[in-house]
C-alpha positions in Angstrom: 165.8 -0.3 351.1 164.7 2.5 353.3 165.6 5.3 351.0 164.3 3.6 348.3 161.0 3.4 349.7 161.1 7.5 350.5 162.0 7.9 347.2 159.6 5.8 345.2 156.9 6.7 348.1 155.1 9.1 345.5 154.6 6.1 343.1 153.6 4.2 345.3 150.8 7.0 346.3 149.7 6.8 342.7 149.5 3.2 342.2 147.5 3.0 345.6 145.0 5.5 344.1 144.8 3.8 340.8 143.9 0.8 342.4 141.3 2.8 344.7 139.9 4.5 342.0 139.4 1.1 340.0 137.7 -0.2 342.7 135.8 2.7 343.0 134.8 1.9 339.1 133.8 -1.4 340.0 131.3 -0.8 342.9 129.7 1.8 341.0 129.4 -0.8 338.5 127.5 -2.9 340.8 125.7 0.0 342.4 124.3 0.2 338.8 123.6 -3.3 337.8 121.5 -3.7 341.0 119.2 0.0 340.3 118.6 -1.8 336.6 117.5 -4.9 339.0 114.7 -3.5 340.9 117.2 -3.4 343.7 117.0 1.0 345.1 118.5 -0.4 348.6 122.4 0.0 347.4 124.7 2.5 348.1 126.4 4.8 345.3 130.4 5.1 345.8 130.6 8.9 345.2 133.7 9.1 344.4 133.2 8.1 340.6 131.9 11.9 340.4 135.4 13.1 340.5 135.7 12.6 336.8 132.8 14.7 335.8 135.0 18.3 335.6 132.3 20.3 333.4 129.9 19.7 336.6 132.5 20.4 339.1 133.3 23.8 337.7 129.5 24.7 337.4 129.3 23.7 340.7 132.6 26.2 341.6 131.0 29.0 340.2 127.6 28.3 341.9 129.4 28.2 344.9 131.5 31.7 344.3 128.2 33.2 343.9 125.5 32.3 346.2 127.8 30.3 348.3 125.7 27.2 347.9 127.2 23.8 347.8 126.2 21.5 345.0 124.6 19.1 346.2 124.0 17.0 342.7 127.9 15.8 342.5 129.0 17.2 345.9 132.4 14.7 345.5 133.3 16.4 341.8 133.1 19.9 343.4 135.1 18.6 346.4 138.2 17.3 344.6 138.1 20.2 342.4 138.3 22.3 345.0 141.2 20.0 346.8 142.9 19.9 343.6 143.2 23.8 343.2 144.1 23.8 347.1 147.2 21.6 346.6 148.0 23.5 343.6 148.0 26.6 345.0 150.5 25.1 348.2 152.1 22.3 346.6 152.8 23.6 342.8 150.4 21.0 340.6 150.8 18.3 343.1 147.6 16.5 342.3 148.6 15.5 338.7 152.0 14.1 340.5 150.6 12.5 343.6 147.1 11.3 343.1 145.5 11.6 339.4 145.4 7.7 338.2 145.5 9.3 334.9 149.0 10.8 335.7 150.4 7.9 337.1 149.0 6.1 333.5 151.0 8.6 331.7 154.4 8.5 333.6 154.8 4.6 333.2 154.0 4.6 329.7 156.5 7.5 329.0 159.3 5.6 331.4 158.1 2.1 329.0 158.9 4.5 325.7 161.6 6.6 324.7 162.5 9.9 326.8 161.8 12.6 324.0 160.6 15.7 324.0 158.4 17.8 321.2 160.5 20.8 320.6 159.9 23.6 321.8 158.6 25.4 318.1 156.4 23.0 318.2 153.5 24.4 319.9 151.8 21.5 320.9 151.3 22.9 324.5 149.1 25.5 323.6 146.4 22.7 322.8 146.0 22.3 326.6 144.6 26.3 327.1 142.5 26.4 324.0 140.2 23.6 325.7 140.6 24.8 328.9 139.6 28.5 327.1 136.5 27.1 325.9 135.2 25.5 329.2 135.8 28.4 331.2 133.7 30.7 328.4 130.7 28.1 328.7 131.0 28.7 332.3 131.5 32.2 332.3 128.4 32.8 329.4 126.3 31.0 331.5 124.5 32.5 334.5 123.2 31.2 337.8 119.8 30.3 336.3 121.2 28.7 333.4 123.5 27.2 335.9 121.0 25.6 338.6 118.7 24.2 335.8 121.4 22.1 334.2 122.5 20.8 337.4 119.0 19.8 338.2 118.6 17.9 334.4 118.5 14.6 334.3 121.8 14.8 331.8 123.6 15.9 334.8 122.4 13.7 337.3 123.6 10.7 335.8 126.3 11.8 334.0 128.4 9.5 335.9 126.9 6.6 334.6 127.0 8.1 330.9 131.3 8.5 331.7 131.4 5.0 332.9 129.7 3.7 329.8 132.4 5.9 327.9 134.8 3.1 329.2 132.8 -0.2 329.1 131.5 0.2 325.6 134.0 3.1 323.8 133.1 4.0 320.1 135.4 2.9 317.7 137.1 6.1 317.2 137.1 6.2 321.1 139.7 3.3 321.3 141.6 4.7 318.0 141.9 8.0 320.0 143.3 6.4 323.0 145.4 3.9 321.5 147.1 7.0 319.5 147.5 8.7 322.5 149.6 5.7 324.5 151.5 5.8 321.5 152.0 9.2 321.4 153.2 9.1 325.2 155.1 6.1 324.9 157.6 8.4 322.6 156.9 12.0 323.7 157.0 12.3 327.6 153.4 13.1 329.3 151.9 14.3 325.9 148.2 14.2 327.4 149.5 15.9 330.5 151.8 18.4 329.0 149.9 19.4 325.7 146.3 18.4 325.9 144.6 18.2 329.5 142.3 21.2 330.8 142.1 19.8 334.3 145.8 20.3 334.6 146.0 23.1 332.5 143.7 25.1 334.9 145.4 23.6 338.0 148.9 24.9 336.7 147.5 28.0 336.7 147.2 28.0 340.0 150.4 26.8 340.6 151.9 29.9 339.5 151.0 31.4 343.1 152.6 28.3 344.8 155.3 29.1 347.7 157.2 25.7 347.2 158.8 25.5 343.8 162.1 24.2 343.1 165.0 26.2 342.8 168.4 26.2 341.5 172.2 27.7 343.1 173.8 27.9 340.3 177.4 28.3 342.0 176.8 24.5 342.8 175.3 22.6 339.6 177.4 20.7 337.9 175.9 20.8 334.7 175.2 17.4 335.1 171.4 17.4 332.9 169.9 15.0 335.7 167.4 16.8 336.9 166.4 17.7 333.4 166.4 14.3 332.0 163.9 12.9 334.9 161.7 15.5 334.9 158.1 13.6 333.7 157.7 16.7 332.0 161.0 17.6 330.5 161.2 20.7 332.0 164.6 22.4 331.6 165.3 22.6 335.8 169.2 22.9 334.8 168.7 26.1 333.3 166.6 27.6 335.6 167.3 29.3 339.2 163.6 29.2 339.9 160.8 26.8 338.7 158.0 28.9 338.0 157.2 26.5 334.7 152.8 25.9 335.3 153.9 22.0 333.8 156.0 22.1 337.2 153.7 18.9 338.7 155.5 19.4 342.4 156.7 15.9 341.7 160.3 16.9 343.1 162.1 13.9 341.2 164.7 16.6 340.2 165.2 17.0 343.7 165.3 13.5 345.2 167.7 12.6 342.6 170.4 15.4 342.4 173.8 14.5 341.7 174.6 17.0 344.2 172.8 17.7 347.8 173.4 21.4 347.3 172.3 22.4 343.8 168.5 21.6 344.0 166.1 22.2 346.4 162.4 24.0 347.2 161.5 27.7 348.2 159.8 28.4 351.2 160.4 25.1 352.5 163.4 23.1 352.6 162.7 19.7 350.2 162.3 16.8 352.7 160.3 13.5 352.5 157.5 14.5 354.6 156.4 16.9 351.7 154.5 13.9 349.6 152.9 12.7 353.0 151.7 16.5 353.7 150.4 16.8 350.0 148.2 13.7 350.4 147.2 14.8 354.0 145.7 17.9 352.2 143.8 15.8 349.9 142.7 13.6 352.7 141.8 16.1 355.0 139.8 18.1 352.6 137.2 14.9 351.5 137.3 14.0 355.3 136.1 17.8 356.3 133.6 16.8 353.3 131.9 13.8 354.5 131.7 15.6 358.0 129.6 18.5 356.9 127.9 16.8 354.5 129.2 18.0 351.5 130.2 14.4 349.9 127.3 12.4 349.7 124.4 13.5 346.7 121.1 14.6 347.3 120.0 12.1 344.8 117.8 9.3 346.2 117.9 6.0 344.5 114.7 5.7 343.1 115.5 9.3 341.4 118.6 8.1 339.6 117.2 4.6 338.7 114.6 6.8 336.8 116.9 9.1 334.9 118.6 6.1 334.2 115.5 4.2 332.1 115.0 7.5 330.0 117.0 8.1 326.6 119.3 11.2 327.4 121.3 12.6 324.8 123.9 15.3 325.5 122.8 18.9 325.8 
């Protein structure tokens, strides 16, 4: 029972923040319905602003260069910045350990059947093309450009516009997503592997990780294990070091080797502490947040409720 608790503890990580973030979607929900009410005495759950990425990176390049914080959607810029810091130590250990969208993605694939696109199909590519084209709009842009969108009403309630995106999606919105479960259900983590820019970038920055798994070959025993649970399909049986960017730092390769001796982590010898650490890094990052003031938005109430009554289409 013990061991199958440290083994299943990252899935249990997920599901808790799947269930956090829900909630999270709820009281910002509320927080809205009671602005629409006349009611400016609520408080806005700021963690909602963590799926606004376009804003976050604006923010991250305002930040590289004047070294000010946004203070629109300080929460985005915070877990971007988190994310890219457990990247860079962890491999892509936020996609494996705390995106909800991850954790979506995983059961559906483990629901489906356990195929792969092959590899001439280069469906992965997708993944960088978006990614491409956000970081030219950030790039093309400068600081002016930059601080006047982040000030625009667009921006400031953006949040509100992505949780409408949800509650009332378009037609083709729910065609889209219902192709894409589908799509996952027989090709493992198709969004994650082939199409998402978030994890895209932050796999990037998992090149430069320490802790990646590697292989002795003198003691695999060609058993295909380690290949066949990978979420991603990665080829870990062919490999003596991981240095695949769809390497999510999941170590399921590891935790379920056939043998003790063929798999196990650079730098750091694979035990189950490593999931609690990676979580401690996000943790400790939003707490160091919300202690210099870098979590909550400048944006009074009566600001956003404003925003909120005027017709704002997309820029």
């Amino acid at each position: 029972m013990k061991q199958a608790l440290i083994r299943n503890l990252r899935v249990f990580l997920q599901l808790f923040i799947l269930v956090y973030v829900l909630g999270i979607g709820l009281r910002f929900y509320f927080y809205l319905r009671a602005l629409s009410d006349g009611n400016v005495d609520v408080t806005k759950p700021y963690g909602v602003e963590g799926f606004l990425p376009i804003s976050a990176l604006l923010g991250l390049k305002q930040l590289l260069l004047t070294f000010r914080y946004d203070t629109i959607h300080p929460a985005g810029l915070t877990i971007l910045i988190s994310a890219i810091l457990m990247s860079i130590i962890f491999k892509k250990s936020f996609c494996s350990h705390i995106c909800p969208v991850g954790f979506v993605s995983e059961t559906v694939a483990k629901l489906g059947k356990r195929w792969v696109i092959p590899w001439f199909i280069p469906v992965w590519a997708l993944k960088y093309v978006l990614l491409g084209f956000f970081i030219y709009i950030v790039l093309t842009m400068d600081i002016g450009s930059i601080q006047a969108f982040m000030r625009s009403p667009y921006n400031i309630v953006a949040d509100s516009k992505m949780l409408g995106f949800f509650l009332h999606p378009s037609m083709m919105t729910m065609i889209v997503l219902a192709a894409l479960l589908a799509l996952t259900f027989f090709f493992r983590g198709f969004w994650c592997k082939n199409l998402c820019p978030y994890g895209a970038l932050l796999g990037l920055c998992s090149v430069f990780s320490p802790v990646k798994v590697k292989r002795d070959a003198s003691a695999c025993i060609k058993c295909g294990r380690c290949r066949r649970i990978c979420p991603m399909g990665l080829s870990v049986d062919q490999k003596n070091t991981v240095w695949n960017p769809d390497c999510m730092g999941c170590h399921e390769c590891v935790k379920n080797r056939q043998n003790p001796h063929c798999l196990n982590t650079t730098a750091v010898k694979y035990n189950r502490w490593i999931p609690a650490c990676i979580v401690a890094v996000f943790i400790g990052m939003i707490g160091a947040a919300m202690l210099t003031g870098h979590w909550e938005s400048s944006v009074t109430n009566e600001l956003y409720k404003k925003y909120l009554q005027i017709d704002i289409s997309h820029p």
